[in-house]
C-alpha positions as CSV (number, residue, x, y, z in Angstrom):
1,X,-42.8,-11.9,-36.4
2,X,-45.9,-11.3,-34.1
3,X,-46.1,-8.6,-31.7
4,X,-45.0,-11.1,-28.1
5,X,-42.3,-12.6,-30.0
6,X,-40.8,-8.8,-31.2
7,X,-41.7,-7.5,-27.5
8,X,-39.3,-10.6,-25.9
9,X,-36.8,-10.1,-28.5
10,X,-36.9,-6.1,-27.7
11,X,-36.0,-7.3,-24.1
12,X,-33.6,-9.4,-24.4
13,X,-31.3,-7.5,-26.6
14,X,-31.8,-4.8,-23.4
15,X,-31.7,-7.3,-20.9
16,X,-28.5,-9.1,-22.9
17,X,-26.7,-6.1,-24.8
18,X,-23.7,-8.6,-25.3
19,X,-26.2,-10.6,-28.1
20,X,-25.3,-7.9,-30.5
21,X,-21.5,-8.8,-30.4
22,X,-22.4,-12.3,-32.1
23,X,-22.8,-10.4,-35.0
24,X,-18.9,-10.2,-35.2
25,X,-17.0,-12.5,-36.6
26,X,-15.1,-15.3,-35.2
27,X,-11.9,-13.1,-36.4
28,X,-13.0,-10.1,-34.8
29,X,-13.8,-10.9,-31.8
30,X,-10.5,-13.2,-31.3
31,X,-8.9,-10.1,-32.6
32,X,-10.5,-7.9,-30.2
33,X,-9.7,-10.3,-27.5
34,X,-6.0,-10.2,-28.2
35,X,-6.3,-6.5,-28.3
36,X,-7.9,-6.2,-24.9
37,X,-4.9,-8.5,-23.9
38,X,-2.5,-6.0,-24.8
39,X,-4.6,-3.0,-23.4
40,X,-4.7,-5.2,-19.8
41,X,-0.7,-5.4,-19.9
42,X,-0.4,-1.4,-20.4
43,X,-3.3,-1.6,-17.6
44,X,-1.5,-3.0,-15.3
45,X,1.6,-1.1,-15.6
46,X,3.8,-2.3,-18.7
47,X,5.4,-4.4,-16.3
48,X,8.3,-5.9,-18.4
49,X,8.6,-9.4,-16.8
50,X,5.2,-9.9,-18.4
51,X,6.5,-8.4,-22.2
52,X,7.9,-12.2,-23.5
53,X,4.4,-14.0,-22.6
54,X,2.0,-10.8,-23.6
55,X,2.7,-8.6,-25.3
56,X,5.4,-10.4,-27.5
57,X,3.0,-13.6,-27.7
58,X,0.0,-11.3,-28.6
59,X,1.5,-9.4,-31.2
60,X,2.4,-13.0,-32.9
61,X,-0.9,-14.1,-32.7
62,X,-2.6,-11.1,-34.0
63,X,-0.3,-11.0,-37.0
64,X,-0.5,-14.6,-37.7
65,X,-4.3,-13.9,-37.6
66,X,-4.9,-10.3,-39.8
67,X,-2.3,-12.0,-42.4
68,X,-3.8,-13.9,-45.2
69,X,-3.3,-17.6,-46.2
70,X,-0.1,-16.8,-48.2
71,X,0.7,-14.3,-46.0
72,X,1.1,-16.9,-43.1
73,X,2.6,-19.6,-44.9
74,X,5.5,-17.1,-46.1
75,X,5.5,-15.5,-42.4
76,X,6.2,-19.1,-41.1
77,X,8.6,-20.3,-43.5
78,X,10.5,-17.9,-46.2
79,X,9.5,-14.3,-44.1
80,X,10.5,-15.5,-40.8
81,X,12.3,-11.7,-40.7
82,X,9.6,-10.0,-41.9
83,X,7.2,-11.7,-39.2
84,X,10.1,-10.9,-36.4
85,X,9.5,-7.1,-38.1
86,X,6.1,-6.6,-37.6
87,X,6.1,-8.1,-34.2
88,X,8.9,-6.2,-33.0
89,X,6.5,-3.2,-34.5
90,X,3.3,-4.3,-32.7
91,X,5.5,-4.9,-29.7
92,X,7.1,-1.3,-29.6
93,X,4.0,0.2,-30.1
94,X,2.3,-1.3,-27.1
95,X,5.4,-0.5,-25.3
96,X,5.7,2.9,-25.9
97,X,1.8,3.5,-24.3
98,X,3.6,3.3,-21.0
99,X,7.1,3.3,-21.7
100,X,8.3,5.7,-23.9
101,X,10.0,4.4,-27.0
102,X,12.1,7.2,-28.9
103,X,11.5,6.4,-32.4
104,X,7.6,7.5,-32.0
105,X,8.6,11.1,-31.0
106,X,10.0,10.9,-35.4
107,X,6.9,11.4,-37.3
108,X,8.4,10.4,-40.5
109,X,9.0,7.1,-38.4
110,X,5.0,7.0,-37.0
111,X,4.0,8.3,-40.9
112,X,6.1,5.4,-42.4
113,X,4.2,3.1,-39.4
114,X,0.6,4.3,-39.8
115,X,0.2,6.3,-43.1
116,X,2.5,4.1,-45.6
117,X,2.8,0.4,-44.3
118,X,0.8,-2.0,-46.3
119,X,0.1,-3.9,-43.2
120,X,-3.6,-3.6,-41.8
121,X,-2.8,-4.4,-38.2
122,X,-0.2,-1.3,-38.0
123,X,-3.3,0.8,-39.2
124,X,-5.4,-0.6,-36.7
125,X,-3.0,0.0,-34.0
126,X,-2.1,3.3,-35.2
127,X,-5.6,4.6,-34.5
128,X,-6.4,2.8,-31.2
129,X,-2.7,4.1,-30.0
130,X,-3.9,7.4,-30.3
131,X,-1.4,8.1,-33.4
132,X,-4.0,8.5,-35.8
């Protein structure tokens, strides 16, 4: 690359930080956007007439996309309970940011969640809830 054209591309990437986040994928940043949906709801308050259409809906979605191609073919026909599971999981957990759930004051409960599930996305929100 000659010097101009690394000199313009040097000032965009300051001009345009937000260039760099093309480098995600097209699963991260859908999953970062559903993440940012749920961190808006405990923004605003936790306010539970919104908890069906965000935070329930949300925690579907993000399942249905961190779950593999198997994964979502049983979660949406033979693991309809299991599905129901981890969204009542993901749900709880964004609950309990403002409203205090009692089964996260356990740690064998938030171990079991964070240190011992299988699932990826309880991980994930175990470390951005501030359990991990």
């Amino acid at each position: 690359m000659n010097r101009p054209l690394l000199v313009l591309f040097l000032l965009l990437l300051a001009v345009f930080p937000t260039l760099t986040y093309a480098e995600k994928s097209a699963t991260e940043q859908l999953e970062e956007k559903y993440f940012q949906t749920l961190d808006g709801w405990v923004k605003k308050g936790g306010p539970i007439n919104e908890l069906q259409d965000t935070v329930v809906k949300t925690c579907g979605k993000l399942i249905m996309l961190t779950a593999s191609t198997s994964e979502k073919v049983a979660l949406s026909a033979t693991q309809r309970d299991e599905f129901h599971h981890q969204v009542d999981v993901c749900t709880k957990m964004t609950v309990n940011r403002v409203h205090p759930q009692p089964e996260f004051e356990k740690k064998e409960i938030v171990k079991m969640i964070c240190d011992e599930s299988k699932e990826d996305l309880f991980k994930k929100l175990c470390r951005r809830y501030g359990f991990r």
